[in-house]
Residue, then its C-alpha position, 0 to 999 in steps of 0.5 A: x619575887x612571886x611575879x617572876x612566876x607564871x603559876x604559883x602553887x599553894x599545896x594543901x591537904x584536901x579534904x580535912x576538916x582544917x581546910x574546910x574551917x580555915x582560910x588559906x593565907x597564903x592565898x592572899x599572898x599570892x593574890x596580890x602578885x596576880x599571879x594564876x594559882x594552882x591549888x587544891x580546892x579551897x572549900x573556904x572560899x565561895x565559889x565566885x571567886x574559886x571560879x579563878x583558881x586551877x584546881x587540882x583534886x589531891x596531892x598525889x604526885x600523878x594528878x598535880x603533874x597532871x594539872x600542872x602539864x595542861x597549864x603549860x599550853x596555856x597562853x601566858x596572856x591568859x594564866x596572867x588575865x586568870x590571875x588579875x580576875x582572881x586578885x581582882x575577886x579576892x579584894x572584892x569579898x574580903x576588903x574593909x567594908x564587906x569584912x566588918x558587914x559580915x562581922x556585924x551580921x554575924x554578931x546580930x545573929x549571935x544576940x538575937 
């Protein structure tokens, strides 16, 4: 069970041209345990909603033991609140509504 966790970590290739055409589905999985998630940096996603991750800058073993350590002095309280507004934001631009808005744009760009 992913709540069981205080931080999740979603270990990407940063950098590549997958990761900046492609949506990391995982992220929807962990969003919804509202758990804070160290990642790397998700060019995928506006940066509203980046604004709720934990970054880290590379998959060297050095930089996300790094980023991993300074998440232990943080509150509970607070990784957990980083978490919900991160779910929270995600529901927010990716539900039903605002998908089939941006569908619609996108097709009446494509015809005209």
């Amino acid at each position: 069970n992913m709540r069981s966790f205080d931080v999740l970590i979603n270990p990407r290739t940063p950098a590549t041209e997958m990761e900046e055409n492609s949506f990391p589905s995982k992220i929807f999985d962990y969003a919804l345990s509202e758990r804070a998630i160290l990642t790397t940096p998700l060019k995928s996603l506006p940066l509203k909603i980046r604004d709720n991750l934990f970054e880290y800058k590379s998959n060297d073993r050095e930089d996300v033991l790094v980023s991993l350590s300074a998440l232990v002095y943080l509150p509970r309280e607070s990784l957990t609140e980083t978490g919900r507004q991160f779910s929270q934001s995600l529901r927010a631009e990716y539900n039903v509504t605002s998908l089939g808005i941006k569908v619609s744009n996108f097709l009446s760009d494509r015809a005209a």
